[in-house]
C-alpha positions as CSV (number, residue, x, y, z in Angstrom):
1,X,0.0,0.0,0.0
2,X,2.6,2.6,0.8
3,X,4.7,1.7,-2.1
4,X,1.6,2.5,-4.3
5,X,0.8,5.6,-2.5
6,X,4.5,6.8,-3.0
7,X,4.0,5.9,-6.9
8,X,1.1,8.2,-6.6
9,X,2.5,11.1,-5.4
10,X,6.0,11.0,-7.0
11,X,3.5,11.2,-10.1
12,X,1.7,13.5,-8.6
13,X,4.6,16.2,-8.3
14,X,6.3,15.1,-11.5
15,X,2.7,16.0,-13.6
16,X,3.1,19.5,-11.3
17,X,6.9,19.5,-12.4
18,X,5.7,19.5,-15.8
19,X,3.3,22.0,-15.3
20,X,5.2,24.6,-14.0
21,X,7.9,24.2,-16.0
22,X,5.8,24.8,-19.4
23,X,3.7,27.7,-17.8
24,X,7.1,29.2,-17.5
25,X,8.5,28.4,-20.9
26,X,5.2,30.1,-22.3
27,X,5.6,32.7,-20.0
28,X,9.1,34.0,-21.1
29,X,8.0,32.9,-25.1
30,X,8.1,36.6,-26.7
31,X,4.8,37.3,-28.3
32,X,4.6,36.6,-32.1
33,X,2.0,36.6,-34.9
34,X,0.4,32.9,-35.1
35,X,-2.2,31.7,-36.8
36,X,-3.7,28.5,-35.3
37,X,-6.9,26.4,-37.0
38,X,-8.4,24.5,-34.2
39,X,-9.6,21.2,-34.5
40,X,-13.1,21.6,-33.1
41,X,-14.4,18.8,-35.0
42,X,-17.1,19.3,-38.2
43,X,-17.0,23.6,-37.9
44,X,-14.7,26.2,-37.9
45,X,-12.1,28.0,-35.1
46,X,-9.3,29.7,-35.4
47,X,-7.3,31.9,-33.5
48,X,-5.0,34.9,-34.7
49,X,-2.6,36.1,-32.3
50,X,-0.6,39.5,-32.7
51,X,2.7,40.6,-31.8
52,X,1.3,42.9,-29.6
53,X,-0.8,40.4,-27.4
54,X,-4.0,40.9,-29.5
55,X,-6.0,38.4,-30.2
56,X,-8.6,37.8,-32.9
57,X,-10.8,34.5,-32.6
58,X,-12.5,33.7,-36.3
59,X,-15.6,31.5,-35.7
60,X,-16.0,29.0,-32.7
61,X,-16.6,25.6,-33.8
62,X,-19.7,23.5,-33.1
63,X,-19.6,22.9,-29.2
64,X,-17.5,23.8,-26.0
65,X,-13.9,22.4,-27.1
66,X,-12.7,25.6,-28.0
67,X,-12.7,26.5,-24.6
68,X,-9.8,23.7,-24.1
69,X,-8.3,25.1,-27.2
70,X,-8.3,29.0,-26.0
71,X,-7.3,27.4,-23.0
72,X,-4.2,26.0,-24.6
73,X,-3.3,28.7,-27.1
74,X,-3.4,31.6,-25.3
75,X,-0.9,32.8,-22.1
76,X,-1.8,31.1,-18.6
77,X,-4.9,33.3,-17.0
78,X,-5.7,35.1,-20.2
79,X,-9.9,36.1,-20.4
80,X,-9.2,38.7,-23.4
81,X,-10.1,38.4,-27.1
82,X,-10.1,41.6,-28.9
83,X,-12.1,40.9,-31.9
84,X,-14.4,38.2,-32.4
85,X,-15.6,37.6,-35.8
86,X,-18.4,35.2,-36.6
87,X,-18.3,34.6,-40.2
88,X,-22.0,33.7,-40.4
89,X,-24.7,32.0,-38.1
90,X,-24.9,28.6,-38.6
91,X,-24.3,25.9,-35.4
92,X,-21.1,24.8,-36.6
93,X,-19.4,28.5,-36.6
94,X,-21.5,30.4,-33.6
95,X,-22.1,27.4,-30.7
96,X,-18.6,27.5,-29.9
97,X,-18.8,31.5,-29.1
98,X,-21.4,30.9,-26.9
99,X,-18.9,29.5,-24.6
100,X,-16.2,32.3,-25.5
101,X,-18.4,35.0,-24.6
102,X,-19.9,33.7,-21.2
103,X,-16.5,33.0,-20.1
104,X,-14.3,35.6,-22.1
105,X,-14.1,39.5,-22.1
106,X,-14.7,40.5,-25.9
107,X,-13.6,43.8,-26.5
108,X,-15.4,43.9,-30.3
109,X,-17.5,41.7,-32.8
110,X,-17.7,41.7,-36.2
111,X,-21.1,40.2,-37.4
112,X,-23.3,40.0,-40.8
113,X,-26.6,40.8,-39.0
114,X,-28.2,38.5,-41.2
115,X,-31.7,36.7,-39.5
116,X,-31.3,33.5,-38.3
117,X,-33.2,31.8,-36.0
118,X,-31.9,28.8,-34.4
119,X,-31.5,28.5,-30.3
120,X,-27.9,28.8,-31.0
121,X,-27.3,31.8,-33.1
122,X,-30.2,33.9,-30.6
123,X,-28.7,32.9,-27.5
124,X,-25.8,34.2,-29.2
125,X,-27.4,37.2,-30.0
126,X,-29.0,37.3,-26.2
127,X,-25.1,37.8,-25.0
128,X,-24.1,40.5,-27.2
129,X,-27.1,42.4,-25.9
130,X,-26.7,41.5,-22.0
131,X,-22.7,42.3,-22.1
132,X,-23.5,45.3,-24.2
133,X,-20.5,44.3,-26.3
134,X,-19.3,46.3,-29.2
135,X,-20.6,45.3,-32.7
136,X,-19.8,46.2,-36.0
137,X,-21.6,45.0,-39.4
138,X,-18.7,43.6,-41.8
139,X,-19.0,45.4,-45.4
140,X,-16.4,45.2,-48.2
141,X,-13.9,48.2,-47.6
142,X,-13.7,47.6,-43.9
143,X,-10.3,47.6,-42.1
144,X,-9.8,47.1,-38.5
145,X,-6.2,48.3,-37.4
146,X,-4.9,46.3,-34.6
147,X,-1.6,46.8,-32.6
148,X,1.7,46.1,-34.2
149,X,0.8,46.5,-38.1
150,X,-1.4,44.0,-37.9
151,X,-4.8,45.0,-39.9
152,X,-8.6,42.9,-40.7
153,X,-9.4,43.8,-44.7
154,X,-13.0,42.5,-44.9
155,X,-13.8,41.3,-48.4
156,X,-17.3,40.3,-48.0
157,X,-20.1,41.4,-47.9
158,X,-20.5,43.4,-50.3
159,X,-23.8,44.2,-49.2
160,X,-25.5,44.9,-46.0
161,X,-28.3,42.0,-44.7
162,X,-28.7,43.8,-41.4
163,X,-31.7,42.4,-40.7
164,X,-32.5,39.7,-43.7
165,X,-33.7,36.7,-43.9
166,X,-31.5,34.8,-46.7
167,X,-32.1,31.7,-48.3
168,X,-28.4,30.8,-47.9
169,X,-26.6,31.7,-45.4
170,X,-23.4,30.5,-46.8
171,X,-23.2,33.4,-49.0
172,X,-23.4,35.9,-46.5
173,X,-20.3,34.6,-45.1
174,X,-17.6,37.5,-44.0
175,X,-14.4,36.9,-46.0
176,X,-11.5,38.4,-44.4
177,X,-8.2,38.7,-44.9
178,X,-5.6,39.4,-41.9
179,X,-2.6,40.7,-42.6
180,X,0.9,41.4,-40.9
181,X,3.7,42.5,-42.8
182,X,4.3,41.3,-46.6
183,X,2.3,37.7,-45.1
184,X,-1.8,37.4,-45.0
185,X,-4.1,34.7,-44.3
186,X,-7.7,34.5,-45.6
187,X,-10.6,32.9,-44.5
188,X,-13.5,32.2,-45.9
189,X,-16.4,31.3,-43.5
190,X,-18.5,28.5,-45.9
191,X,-18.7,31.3,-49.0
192,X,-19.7,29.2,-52.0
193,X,-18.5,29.7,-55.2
194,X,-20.5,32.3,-56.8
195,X,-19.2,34.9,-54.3
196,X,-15.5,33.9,-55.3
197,X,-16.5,35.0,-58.5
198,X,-17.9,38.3,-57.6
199,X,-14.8,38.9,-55.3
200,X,-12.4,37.9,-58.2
201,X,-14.5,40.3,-60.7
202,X,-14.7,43.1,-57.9
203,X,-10.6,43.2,-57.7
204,X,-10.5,42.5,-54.4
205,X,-6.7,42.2,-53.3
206,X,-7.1,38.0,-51.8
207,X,-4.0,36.3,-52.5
208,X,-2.9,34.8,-49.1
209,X,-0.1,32.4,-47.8
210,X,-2.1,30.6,-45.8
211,X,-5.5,29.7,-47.0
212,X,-8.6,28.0,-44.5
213,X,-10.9,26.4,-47.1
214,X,-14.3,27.6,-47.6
215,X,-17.3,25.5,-46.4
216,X,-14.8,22.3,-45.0
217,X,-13.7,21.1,-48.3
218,X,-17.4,21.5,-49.9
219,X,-17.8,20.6,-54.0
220,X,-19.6,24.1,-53.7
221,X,-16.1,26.1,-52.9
222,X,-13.3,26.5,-54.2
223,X,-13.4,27.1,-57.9
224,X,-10.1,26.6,-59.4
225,X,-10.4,30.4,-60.6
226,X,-10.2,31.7,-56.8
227,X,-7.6,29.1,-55.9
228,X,-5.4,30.4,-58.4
229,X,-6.0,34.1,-57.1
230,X,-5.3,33.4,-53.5
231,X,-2.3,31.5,-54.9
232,X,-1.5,29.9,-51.3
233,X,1.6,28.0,-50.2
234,X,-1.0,26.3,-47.7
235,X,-4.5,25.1,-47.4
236,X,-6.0,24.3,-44.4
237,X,-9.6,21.9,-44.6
238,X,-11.1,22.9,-41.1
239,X,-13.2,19.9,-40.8
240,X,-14.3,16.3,-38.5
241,X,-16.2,13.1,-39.0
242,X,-19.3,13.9,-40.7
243,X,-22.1,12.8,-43.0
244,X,-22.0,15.7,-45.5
245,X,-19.2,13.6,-48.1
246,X,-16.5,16.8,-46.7
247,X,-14.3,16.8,-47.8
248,X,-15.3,16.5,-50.9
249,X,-12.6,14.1,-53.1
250,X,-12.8,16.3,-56.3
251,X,-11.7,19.9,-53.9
252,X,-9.2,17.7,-52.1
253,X,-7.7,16.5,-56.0
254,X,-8.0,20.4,-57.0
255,X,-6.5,21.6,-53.8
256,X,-3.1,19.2,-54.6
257,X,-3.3,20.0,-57.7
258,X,-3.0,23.8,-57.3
259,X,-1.6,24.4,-53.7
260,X,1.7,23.0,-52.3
261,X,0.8,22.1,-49.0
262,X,-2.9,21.1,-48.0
263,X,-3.7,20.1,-44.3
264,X,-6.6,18.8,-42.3
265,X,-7.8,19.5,-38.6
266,X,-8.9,16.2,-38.5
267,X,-5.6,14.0,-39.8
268,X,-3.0,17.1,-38.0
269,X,-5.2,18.2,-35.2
270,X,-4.3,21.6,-34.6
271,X,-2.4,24.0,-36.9
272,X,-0.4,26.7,-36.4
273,X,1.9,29.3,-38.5
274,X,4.0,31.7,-37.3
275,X,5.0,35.0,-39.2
276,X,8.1,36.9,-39.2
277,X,6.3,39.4,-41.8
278,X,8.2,38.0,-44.4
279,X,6.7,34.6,-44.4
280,X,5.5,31.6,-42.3
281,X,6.9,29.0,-40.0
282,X,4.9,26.0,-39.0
283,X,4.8,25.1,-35.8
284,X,5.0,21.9,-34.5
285,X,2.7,21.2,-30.8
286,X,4.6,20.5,-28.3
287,X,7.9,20.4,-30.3
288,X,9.1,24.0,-31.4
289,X,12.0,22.8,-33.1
290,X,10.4,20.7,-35.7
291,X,9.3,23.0,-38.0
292,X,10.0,24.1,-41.3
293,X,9.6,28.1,-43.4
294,X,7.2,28.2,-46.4
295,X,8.9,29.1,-49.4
């Protein structure tokens, strides 16, 4: 009995060892610009983090995990997110923020305003009003300047649906494009493929290093037109087990076909980049050495 209650704590104190010794390596880590997808499962959340501490959290997946995430990613005691952008209303993009937002201090949120119903997407709308946060209607032309030359271009929408009910809410996905330095990453909410065309034929600027495919690998995204104006070195397929055929076999051909590098939530877990301004560095979890510059 002793000898097992000796096992138990001397594992006890080494887990504790453990502990403390990462909360200090990620204490004295300088700050840096990241980018990580989150593997939330079948939805979307990922997490930008400036050079300056600021953090800007893109969709929140489809349940409570990206509280463990946040958890994870960000420094030890942390309860800030500067901007919070839901790309568009659906359960897979806004339950997550639920979560965020009860247990979070959100500084802003960027939003479409389009109606949508669902238990989900009005208790969401129920916080915003009880924390009286901040919130701001994306429209093509935006820019939101954060700290350290970092800066939110919002490509879509090019209209307002403050207030509309739309028969797809796919399209009224906010596409965004954050960029620091000569590097940018866009993303893309679940915008189908008749709003790449009217951002290509707009002239919106949308050629990115780092790419998070549209609608997780969807037949209905990705046209090999907008693939080829993004010109990415990576794409990432935010996506889990699901029923929906996602990813879809003839994207994941195009994707290879046209982008270097693509990767999965699902097959990597989580994915993160780092940027220098020049270009990015991905990170290995748990093992910052492994890693390797895109070109």
């Amino acid at each position: 009995m002793k000898t097992k209650l000796k096992s138990k704590w001397v594992g006890v104190v080494a887990a504790l060892v453990v502990i403390g010794i990462a909360w200090v390596w990620q204490q004295s880590t300088p700050p840096a610009f990241t980018v990580t997808f989150f593997n939330v499962g079948q939805g979307d959340a990922a997490l930008v983090r400036t050079v300056a501490g600021q953090t800007i959290l893109v969709d929140g997946g489809p349940d409570r995990t990206i509280l463990s995430k946040l958890g994870a990613a960000l420094p030890w005691g942390e309860r800030t997110i500067d901007l919070v952008i839901l790309s568009h209303p659906h359960a897979d993009h806004v339950s997550g923020l639920n979560y965020v937002l009860e247990r979070y201090r959100v500084r802003q949120v960027l939003v479409t305003g389009a109606v949508h119903t669902t238990p989900e997407y009005l208790r969401f709308l129920e916080l915003l009003k009880e924390q009286g946060l901040p919130v701001a209607l994306a429209r093509a032309g935006q820019t939101v300047e954060l700290a350290g030359g970092v800066r939110v271009e919002v490509l879509w929408p090019q209209e307002s649906f403050l207030g509309k009910e739309v028969p797809d809410l796919n399209a009224t996905s906010i596409v965004n494009r954050v960029v620091y330095g000569s590097t940018a990453v866009l993303f893309t909410g679940d915008t189908p493929e008749e709003n790449e065309s009217s951002l290509l034929a707009s002239g919106a600027e949308v050629e990115a290093q780092l790419l998070k495919v549209a609608h997780q690998g969807s037949r209905t995204s990705s046209s090999p037109a907008f693939l080829r104006a993004v010109s990415p070195q990576v794409a990432v397929i935010s996506v889990g087990q699901n029923s929906y055929g996602h990813p879809h076999a003839e994207v994941v051909e195009r994707l290879r076909e046209l982008v270097p590098q693509v990767l999965r939530t699902d097959e990597e877990d989580d994915i993160t980049f780092m940027s220098d301004g020049q270009s990015f560095t991905r990170q290995r979890p748990h093992l910052p050495f492994l890693q390797f510059v895109l070109p």
